[in-house]
N, C-alpha and C positions, 0 to 999 in steps of 0.2 A: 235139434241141430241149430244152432246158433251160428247168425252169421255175424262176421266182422264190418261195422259202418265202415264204411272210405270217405274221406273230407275230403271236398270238391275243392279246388281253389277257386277263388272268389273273384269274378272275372271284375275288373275294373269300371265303371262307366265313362269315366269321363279319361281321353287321352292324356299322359304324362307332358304337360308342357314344358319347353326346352328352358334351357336355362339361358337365359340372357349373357349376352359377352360382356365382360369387364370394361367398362367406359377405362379409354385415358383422361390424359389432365384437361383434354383440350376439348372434350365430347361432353353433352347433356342432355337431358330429356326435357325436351321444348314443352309448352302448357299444352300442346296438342299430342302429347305422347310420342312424339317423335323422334329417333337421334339424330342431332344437331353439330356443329362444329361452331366455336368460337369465330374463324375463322369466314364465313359465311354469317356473322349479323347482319351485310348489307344487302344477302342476298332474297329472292322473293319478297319483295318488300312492296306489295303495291299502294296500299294506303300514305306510305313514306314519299312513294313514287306521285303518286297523283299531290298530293297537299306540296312538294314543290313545284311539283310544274304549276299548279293554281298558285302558288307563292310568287314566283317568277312571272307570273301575267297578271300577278296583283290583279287576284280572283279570291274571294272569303272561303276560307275552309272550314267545313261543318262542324261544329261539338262532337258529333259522335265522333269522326274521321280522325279527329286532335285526339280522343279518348284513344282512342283503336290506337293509333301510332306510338302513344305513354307507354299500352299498355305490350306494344310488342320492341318497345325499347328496354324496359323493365324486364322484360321477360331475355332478350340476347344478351343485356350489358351483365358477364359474365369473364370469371378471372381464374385462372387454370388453375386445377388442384387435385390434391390426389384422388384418385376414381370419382373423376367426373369433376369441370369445372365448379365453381360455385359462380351462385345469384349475388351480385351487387344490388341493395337495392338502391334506388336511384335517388332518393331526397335526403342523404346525405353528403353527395360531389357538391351543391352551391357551396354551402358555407367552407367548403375546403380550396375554393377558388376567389369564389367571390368577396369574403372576409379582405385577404390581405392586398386586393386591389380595390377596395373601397377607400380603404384604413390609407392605403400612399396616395390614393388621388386625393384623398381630404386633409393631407398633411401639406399638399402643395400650397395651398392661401389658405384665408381665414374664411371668404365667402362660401370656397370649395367644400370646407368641414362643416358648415352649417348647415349645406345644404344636404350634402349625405349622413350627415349625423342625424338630420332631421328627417330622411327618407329613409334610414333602415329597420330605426323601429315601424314606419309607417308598413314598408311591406313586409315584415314582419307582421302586424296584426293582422293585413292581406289575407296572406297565406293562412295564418291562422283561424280566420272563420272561413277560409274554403273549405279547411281538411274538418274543420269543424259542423259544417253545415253537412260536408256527405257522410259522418258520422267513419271518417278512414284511419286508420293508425299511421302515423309518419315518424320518420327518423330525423327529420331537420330539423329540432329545437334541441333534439339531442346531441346532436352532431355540432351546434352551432357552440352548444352551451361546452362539451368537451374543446371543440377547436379553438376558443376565444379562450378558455382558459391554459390551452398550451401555447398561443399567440400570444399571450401577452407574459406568459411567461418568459416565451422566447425573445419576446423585445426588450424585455427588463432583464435577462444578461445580457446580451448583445449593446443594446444603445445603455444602460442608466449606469451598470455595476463597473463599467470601465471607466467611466467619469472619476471614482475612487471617492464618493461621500460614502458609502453603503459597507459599512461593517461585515465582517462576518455573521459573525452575530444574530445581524438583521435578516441577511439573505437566508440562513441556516431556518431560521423563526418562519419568514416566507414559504420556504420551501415545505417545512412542516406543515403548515396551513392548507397550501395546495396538495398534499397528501392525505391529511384526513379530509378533505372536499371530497375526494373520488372515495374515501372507503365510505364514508357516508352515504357518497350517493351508488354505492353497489349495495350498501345495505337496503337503501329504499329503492333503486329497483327490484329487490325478489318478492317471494309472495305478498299484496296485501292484506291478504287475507280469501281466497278467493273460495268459494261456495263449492262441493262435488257434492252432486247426487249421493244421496247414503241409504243403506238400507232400510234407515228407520223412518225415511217419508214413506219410500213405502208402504210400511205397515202402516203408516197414520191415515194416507189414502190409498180407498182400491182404485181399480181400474176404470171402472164406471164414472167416481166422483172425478179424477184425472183427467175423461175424455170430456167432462161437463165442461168442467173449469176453461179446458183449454177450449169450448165451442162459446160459453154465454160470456156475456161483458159485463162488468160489474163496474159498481161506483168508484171512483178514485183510481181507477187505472191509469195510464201511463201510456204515452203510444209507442212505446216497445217492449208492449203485449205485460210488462211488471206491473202489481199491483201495489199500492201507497201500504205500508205496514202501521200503518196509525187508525186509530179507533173511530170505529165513524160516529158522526154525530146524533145519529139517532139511538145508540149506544149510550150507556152509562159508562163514565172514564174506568169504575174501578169493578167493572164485569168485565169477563174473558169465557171463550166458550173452550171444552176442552180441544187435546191437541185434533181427535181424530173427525171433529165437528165439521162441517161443509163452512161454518160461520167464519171457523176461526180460520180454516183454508184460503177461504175467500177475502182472508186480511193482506195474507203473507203469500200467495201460492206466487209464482213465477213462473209462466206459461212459455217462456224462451228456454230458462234452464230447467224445468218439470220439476223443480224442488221448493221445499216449506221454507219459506225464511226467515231466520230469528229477527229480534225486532232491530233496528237500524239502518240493515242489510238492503242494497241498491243493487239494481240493475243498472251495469257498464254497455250504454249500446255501443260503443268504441272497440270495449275488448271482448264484450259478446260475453260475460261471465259477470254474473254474482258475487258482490265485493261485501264481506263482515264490516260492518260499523265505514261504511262508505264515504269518503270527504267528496273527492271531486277527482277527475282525470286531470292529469297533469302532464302536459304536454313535452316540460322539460326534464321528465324521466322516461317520458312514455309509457307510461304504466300507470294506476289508480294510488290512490293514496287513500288505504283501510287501517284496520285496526292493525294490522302485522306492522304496516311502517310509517306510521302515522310518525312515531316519536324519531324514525331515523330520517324523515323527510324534515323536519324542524330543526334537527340536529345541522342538517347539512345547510340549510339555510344560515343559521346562524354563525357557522363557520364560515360559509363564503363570504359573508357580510365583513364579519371580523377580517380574515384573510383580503378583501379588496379595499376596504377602508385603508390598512396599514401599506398594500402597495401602494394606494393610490397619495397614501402622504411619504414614500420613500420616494418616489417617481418626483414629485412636484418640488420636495427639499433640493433635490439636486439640478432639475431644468432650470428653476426660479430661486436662488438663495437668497436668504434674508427678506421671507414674505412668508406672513402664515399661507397655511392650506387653505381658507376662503378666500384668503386675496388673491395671491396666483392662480388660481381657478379661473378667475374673471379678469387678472391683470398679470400678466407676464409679458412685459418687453421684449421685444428682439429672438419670441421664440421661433420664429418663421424664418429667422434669417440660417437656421443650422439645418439642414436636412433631418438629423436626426433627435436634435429636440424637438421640430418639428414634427415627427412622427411620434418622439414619447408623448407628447402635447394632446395628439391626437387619440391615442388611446386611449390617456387620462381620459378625455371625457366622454367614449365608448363605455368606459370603465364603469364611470360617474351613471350614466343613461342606463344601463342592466343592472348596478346596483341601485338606483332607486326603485327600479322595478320590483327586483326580489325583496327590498326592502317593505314596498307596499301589500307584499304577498304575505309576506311575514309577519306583519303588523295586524293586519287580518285574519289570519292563523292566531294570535295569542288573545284577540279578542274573543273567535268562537272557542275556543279550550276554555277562557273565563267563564264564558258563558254556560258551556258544554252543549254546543250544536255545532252540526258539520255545516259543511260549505252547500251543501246537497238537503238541508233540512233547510238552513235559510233561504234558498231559490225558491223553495216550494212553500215555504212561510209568505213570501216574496206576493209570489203569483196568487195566491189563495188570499193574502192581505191578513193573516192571523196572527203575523208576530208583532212584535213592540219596538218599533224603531228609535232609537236612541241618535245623537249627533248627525241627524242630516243623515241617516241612513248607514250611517258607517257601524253601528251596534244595531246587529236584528236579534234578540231576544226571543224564543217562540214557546219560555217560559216551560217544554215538557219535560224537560231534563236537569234543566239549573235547578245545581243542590247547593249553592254557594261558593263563593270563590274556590276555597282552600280544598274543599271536598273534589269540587271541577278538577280540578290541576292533579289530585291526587289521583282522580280515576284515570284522568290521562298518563301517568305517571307509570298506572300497571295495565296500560295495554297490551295486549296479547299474552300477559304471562296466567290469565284464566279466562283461558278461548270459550269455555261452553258457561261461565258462570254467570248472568246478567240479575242486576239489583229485580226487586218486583215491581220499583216505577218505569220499568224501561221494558214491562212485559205487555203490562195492561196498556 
């Protein structure tokens, strides 16, 4: 006699948890998991609360207490949107404020513009080895760098093209320039090239070699935890050990991102990821500059260069007529006396001051492609003292990769269209 099984049903362990209500526009989940209202930023606020009452009795407020209050302004300043506010982050409101009341107070005299023209790049570098020293990703060189280019867009219709020296022509040309600027620079903002874990390190390491790696220290590391991918010197240049070897692990391993790294390849402690054929981080994209947009970040440089040079000699033809472009630069009569050549005056040399910048960025960019070394191989050329310094330092040569001019330029020419292909002197 055969009996029939009966299937038990399978009792649950863990309770069915509810399902969360639908935020409106105006509601979001605070960094403490909480629902929050837009509406209520001021409220609970005691670090807010104590650092003015200490402001108001001009009393010193702590480091930390400044941190704490950033970081729960950042976390409120938030703008209504469909299910659930969004995050503003907060280092990009200066430059959307501070820009165009800099730009008018310095149009008022000449003393006024010298002095703030000469203070914004200063804070500007400021800020720049702050967010640099705490190793933080910001959005204010991006922000600055987009704002300043719709800014002066926007004064050169408004104040220059109504004076009527400016063809169409001209402005159509302009306008063109300042469009492929932004598609250039959307192409170099996306991937540089950036490193994922793949199945095949793992095969090349177990589990045991993995936990070594990531417990011993080894020579030429990095103090964020990456290791130097170059041959060391007790090594023979033209020996390699194979892939699944502890040696050759021990070249390339990356104990931040637990992966093997092909030869070039850098650790970003910025974006916290492994960049292919790594140059440098670049603050005015916010994002690294690798082998994926290596050639779109040059691209855009070179356009904007072209594109401001040409505004900046439309702009100054018609403030200043009958004067080249270097003379009016440093002599233009009676510009103070209009409010608003005043202010094109002033832009002009805004204009002048970030284009010699990127200009010098630029210029250093097409010496290391001659060369063919990155901006992240010469530091460390730099610091080590192993490369060939040429003009005063402005040519660092570290001689592992120059195959010669024509060949340099050409390898740069086919980045990223053979992502896994690298020559055999760029292995050893």
């Amino acid at each position: 006699m055969t009996h029939k099984g009966t299937m038990k049903p399978v009792k649950k362990n863990k309770a069915e948890e509810p399902e969360l209500e639908p935020l409106c526009c105006c509601e979001y989940i605070d960094r403490n998991g909480e629902k929050n209202h837009v509406a209520a930023c001021l409220c609970d606020c005691q670090d807010l609360d104590e650092g003015c009452d200490r402001w108001i009795t001009c009393k010193s407020v702590q480091p930390e207490t400044c941190e704490r209050i950033m970081d729960t302004i950042s976390d409120r300043l938030r703008i209504p949107w469909l299910r659930g506010a969004k995050k503003v982050n907060i280092s990009i409101l200066p430059p959307l404020f501070l820009l165009p009341v800099f730009l008018r107070v310095a149009s008022w005299h000449f003393l006024l513009g010298v002095v703030v023209l000469t203070s914004l790049p200063v804070l500007a570098l400021w800020y720049y080895y702050l967010t640099h020293r705490r190793k933080e990703q910001t959005l204010f060189f991006l922000s600055l760098g987009l704002f300043s280019l719709g800014y002066m867009y926007y004064v050169f219709l408004q104040e220059v093209v109504p004076k009527g020296r400016v063809r169409p022509t001209q402005l159509a040309l302009l306008t063109c320039g300042l469009f492929l600027i932004l598609l250039a620079l959307y192409r170099a903002k996306k991937n540089p090239g950036y490193l994922r874990k793949s199945v095949s390190n793992d095969r090349s390491l177990n589990g045991s070699q993995i936990e070594s790696l990531n417990r011993k220290g080894f020579p030429g590391a990095d103090p964020s935890g990456s290791l130097n991918n170059r041959t060391s010197k007790d090594e023979p240049k033209g020996s390699w050990a194979p892939s699944g070897s502890p040696a050759k692990a021990r070249e390339d391993w990356c104990a931040k991102c637990q992966l093997v790294r092909p030869a070039r390849a850098w650790h970003c402690r910025i974006c916290g990821i492994c960049v292919r054929r790594m140059d440098h981080h670049c603050v005015w994209i916010n994002s690294c500059v690798g082998e994926s947009n290596h050639q779109a970040f040059i691209l855009a440089l070179s356009i904007f260069l072209l594109t401001s040079v040409y505004g900046i000699t439309l702009t100054l033809d018609t403030i200043c007529r009958d004067r080249s472009v270097f003379t009016a630069l440093f002599y233009c009569p009676g510009v103070y006396a209009d409010n608003s050549s005043a202010l094109c005056f002033t832009c002009v040399w805004y204009s002048v001051i970030i284009t010699a910048g990127l200009a010098y960025i630029f210029l250093i960019q097409l010496i290391n492609i001659s060369y063919n070394v990155t901006e992240r191989e010469v530091q460390q050329a730099l610091r080590q003292k192993t490369g060939r310094r040429l003009l005063c330092g402005l040519i660092v040569d570290t001689g592992q990769y120059n195959r010669g001019f024509l060949r340099n330029w050409h390898q740069f020419s086919t980045l990223g269209s053979h992502p896994f292909h690298h020559p055999a002197e760029d292995i050893v």
